[in-house]
C-alpha positions as CSV (number, residue, x, y, z in Angstrom):
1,X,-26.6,29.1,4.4
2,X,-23.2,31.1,5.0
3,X,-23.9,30.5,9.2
4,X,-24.1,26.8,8.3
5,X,-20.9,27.2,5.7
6,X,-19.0,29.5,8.4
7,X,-19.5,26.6,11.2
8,X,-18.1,24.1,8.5
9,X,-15.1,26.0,8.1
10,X,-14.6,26.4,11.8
11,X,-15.0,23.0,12.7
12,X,-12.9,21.7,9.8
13,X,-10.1,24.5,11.1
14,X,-10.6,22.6,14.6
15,X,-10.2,18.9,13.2
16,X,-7.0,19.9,11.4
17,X,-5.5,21.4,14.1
18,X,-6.2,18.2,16.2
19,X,-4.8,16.4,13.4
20,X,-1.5,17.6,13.4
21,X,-1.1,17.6,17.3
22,X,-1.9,14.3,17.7
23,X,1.5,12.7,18.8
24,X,0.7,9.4,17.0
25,X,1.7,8.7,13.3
26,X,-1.8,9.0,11.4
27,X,-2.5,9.9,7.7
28,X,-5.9,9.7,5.3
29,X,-5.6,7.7,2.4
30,X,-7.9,6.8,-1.1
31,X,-9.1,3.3,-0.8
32,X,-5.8,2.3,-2.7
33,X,-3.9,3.2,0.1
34,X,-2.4,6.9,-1.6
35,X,-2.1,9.9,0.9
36,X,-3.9,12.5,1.1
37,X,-3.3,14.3,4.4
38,X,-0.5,13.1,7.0
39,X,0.5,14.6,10.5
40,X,3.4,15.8,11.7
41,X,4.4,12.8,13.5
42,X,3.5,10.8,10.2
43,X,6.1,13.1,8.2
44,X,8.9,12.5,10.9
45,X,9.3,9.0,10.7
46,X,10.4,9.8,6.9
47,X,12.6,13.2,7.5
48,X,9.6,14.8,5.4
49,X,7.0,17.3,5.8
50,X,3.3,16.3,5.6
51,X,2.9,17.9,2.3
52,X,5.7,16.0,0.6
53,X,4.0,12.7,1.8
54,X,0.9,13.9,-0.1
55,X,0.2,11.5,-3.1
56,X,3.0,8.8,-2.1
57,X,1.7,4.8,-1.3
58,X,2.2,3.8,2.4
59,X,2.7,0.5,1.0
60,X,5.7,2.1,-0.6
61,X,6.9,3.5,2.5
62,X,6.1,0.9,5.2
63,X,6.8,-2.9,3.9
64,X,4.2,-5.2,4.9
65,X,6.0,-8.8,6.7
66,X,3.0,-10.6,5.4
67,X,2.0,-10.1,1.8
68,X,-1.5,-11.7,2.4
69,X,-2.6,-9.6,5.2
70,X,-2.8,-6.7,1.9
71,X,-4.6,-8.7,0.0
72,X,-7.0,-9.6,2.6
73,X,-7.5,-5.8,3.3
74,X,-8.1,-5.5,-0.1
75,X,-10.6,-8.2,-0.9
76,X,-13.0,-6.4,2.7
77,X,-13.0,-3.3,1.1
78,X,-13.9,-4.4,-1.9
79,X,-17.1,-5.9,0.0
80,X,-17.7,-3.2,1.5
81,X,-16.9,-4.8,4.8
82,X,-15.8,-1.7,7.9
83,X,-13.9,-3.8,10.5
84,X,-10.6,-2.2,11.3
85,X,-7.4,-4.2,9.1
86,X,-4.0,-4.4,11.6
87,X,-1.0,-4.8,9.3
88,X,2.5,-5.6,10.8
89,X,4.7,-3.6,8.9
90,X,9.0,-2.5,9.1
91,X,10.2,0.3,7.3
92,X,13.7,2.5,7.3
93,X,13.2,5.6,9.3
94,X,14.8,8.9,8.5
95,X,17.4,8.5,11.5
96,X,18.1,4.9,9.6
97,X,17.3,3.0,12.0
98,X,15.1,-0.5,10.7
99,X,12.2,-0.2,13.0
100,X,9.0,-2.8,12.9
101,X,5.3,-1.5,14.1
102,X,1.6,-1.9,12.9
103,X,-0.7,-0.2,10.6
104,X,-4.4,-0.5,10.8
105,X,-6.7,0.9,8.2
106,X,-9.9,2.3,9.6
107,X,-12.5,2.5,6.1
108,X,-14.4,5.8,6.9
109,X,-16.9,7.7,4.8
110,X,-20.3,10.0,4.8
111,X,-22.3,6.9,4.5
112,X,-22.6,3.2,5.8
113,X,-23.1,2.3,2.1
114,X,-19.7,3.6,0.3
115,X,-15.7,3.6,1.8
116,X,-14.2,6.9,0.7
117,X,-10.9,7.0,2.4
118,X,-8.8,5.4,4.8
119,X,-8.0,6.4,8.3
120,X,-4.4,5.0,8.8
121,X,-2.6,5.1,12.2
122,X,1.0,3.6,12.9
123,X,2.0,2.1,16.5
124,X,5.8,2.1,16.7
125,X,6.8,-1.3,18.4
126,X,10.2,-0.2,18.3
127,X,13.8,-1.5,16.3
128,X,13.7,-4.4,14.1
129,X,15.6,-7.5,15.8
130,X,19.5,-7.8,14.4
131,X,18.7,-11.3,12.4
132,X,22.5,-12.6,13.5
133,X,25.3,-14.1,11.9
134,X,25.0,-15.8,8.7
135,X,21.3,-15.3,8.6
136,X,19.1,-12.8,6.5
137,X,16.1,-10.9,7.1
138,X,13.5,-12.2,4.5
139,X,12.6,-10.1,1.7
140,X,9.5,-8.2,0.6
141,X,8.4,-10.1,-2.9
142,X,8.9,-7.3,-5.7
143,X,4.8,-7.0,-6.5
144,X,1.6,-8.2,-4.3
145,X,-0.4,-11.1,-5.2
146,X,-3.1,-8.8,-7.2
147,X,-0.2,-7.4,-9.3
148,X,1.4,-10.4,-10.1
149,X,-2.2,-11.7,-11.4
150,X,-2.7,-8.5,-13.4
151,X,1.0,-9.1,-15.0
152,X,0.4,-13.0,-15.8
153,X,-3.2,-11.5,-17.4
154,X,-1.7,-8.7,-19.2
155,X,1.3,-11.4,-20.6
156,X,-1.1,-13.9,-21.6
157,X,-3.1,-10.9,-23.5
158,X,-5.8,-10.3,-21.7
159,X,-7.6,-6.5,-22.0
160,X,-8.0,-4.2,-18.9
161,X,-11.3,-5.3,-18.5
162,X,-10.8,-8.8,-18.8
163,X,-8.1,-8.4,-16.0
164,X,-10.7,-6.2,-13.9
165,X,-13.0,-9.1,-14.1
166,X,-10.2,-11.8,-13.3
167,X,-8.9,-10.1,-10.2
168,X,-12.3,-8.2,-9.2
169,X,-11.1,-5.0,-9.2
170,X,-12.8,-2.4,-11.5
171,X,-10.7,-1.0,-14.7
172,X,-9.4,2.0,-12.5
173,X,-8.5,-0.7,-10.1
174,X,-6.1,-2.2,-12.5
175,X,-4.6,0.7,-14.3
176,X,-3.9,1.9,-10.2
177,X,-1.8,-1.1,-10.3
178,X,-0.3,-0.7,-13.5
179,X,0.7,2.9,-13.0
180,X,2.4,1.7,-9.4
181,X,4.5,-0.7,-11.0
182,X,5.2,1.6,-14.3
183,X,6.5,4.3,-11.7
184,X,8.4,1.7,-9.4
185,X,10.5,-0.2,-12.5
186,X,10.7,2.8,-15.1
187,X,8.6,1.1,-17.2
188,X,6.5,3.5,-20.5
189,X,4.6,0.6,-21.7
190,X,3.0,-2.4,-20.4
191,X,5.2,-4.6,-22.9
192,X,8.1,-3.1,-20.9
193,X,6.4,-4.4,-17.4
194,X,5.9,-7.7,-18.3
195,X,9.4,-7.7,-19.9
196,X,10.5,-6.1,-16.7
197,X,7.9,-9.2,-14.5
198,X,10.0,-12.1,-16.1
199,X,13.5,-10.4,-15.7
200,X,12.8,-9.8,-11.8
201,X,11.4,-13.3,-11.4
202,X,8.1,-12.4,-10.9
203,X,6.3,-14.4,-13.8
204,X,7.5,-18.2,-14.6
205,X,9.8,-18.3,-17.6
206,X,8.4,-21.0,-20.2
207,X,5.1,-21.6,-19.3
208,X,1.5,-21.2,-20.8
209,X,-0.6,-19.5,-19.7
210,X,1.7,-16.8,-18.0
211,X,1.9,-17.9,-14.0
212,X,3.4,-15.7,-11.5
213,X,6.1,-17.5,-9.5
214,X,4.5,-18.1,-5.9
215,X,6.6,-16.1,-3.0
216,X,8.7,-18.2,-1.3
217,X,10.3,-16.9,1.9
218,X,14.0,-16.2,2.6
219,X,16.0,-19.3,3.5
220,X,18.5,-18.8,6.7
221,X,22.0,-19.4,5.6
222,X,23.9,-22.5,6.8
């Protein structure tokens, strides 16, 4: 038993070390997309160190161009489906420069049966385009689809588990979401988010049942 827990160690030693030296951007994530272990190269594109990545959302760092191409990531995992998920992604690098690439999330586990982490790898395709005079880059929407539900549930009164069951996501699932948006708006109670959801447009003001306002994209300027 301590040969077979001495190999472990060594061969884990090895894997990290080819972690870190591998010159693309890579980092292991929870199914919900948090952290756990970034490279160097990872850490760089942020001014950070790998540790100080640990724990962070790369859906906070990296902002998606298509909202939908989440939640169909989302909805695979959920079914357990292992195909590899491409999302096209821009983000502002530490040199501040606005550069565009693609993530893809690899679902990897000790089983065919269960999806533990996430394998996530970033291919740099270079500087964002300058979008010219008089026209605007179009904006990220301030919450995904799935949040937006869970805010038009939780307005119209509806329970955590009621709202797992509505979006098909377990309990933890929603609370995930909940304690994301909490942390991004400052918000201590979910009263305070939904306040916070109609304020920043995101639920439709006057209506029953709470709707959330459908993203529309950026209109060029005349």
């Amino acid at each position: 038993m301590d040969l077979t827990r001495a190999d472990a160690v060594v061969w884990r030693n090895r894997a990290l070390l080819l972690f870190d030296r591998i010159p693309m951007p890579v980092a292991v994530c929870d199914v919900y997309g948090v952290i756990v272990l970034a490279n160097p190269a990872m850490a760089t594109e942020w001014g950070e160190t790998p540790g100080r990545l640990r724990g962070r959302n790369v859906l906070d760092l990296f902002r998606p161009q298509e909202a939908t191409q989440v939640e169909r990531i989302a909805q695979a995992l959920r079914l357990r489906h292992r195909s590899r998920y491409p999302v096209s992604v821009r983000w502002d690098a530490a040199d501040g420069v606005r550069r565009q690439g693609e993530l893809t999330a690899d679902p990897v586990s000790d089983s065919a049966e269960t999806s533990t982490a996430l394998l996530v790898t970033l291919r740099v395709l270079g500087q964002c385009p300058d979008p010219g005079p008089g026209r605007t880059e179009p904006s990220a929407p301030p919450v995904g689809a799935t949040e937006a539900r869970i805010l038009a549930l939780l307005a119209g009164g509806a329970t955590t588990a009621r709202a797992a069951r509505e979006t098909g996501l377990t309990a933890d699932g929603v609370n995930y979401h909940l304690r994301r948006l909490s942390e991004r708006w400052g918000a201590s109670t979910r009263t305070e988010l939904v306040a916070r959801a109609y304020a920043l447009g995101v639920l439709t003001p006057g209506v029953w049942p709470p709707t959330a306002v459908p993203a529309v994209p950026a209109v060029p300027a005349p």
